[in-house]
C-alpha positions in Angstrom: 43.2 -66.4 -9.8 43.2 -67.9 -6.4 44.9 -66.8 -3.1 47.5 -69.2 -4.0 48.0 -68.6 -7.0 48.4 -64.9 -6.1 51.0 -65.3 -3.1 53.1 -67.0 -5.5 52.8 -64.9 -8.5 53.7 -62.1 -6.2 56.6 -63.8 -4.3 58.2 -64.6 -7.6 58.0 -61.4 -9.3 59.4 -59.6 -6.2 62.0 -62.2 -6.7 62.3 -61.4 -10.3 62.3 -57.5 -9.9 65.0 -58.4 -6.9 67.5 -60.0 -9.4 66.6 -57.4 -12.3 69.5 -56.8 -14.6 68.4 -53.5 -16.4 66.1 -50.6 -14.7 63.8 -51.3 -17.3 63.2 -54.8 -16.4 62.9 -53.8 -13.0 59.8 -51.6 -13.6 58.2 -53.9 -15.7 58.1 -56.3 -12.1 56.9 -53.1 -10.5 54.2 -52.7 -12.6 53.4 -56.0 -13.0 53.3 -56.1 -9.4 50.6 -53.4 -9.3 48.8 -54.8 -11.7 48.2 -58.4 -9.9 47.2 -56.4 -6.9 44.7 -54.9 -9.2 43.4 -57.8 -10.7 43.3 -60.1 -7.8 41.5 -57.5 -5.3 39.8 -55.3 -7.9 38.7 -51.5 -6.8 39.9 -52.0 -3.4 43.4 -51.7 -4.6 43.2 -49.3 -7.0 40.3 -47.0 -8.0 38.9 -46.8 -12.1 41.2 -43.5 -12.7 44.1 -45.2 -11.4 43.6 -48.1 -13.5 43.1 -46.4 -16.3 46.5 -44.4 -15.7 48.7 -47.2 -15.3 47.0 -48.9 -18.8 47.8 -45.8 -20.5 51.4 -46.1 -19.4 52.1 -49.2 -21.6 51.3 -46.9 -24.6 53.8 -44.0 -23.7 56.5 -44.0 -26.4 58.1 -41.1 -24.9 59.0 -42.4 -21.5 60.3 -45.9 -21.3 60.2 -46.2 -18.0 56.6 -45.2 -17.8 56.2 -47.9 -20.3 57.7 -50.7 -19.0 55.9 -50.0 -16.3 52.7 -50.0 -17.8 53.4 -52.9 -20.0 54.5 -54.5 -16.6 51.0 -53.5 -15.2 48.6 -55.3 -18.1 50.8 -58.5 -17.7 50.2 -58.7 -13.9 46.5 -57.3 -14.8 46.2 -59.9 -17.3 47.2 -62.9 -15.0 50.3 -63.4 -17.0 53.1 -65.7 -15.4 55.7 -63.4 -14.1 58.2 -65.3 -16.3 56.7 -65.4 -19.4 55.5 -61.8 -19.3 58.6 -60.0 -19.1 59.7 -61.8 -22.4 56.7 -61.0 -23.9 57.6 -56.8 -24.3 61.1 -57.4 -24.5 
């Protein structure tokens, strides 16, 4: 993923997390957010443990909101489109 590419992922799912209609869709941007920091700057954003952490989170069947988040956090790691990924957990 380029800088491009990057600025306007970003800028749209701030948008996106912005107009959020449920809290759960709104962590999902959050961590999607995260998540494209991750990917496009690597370790300098967030260290192996971290990572690791937030991955875990899309597994969590016991918190929601630490799932959406998570799931949130492979799409944007993943280099989903912030509009496709959302629909792809929901």
């Amino acid at each position: 993923m380029d800088d491009k590419e990057f600025e306007a992922w970003t800028r749209l799912a701030e948008t996106r997390r912005g107009m959020a209609t449920t809290p759960e869709e709104a962590r999902f941007y959050q961590g999607y957010l995260l998540g494209l920091q991750r990917a496009h700057h690597g370790e300098a954003y967030l260290d192996e443990a971290e990572h690791q952490a937030n991955l875990a989170a899309a597994l969590d069947e016991a918190d929601p909101d630490r799932r959406f988040h998570g799931q949130g956090y492979m799409a944007g790691f993943n280099a989903v489109d912030p509009i496709t990924a959302l629909g792809m957990v929901l």
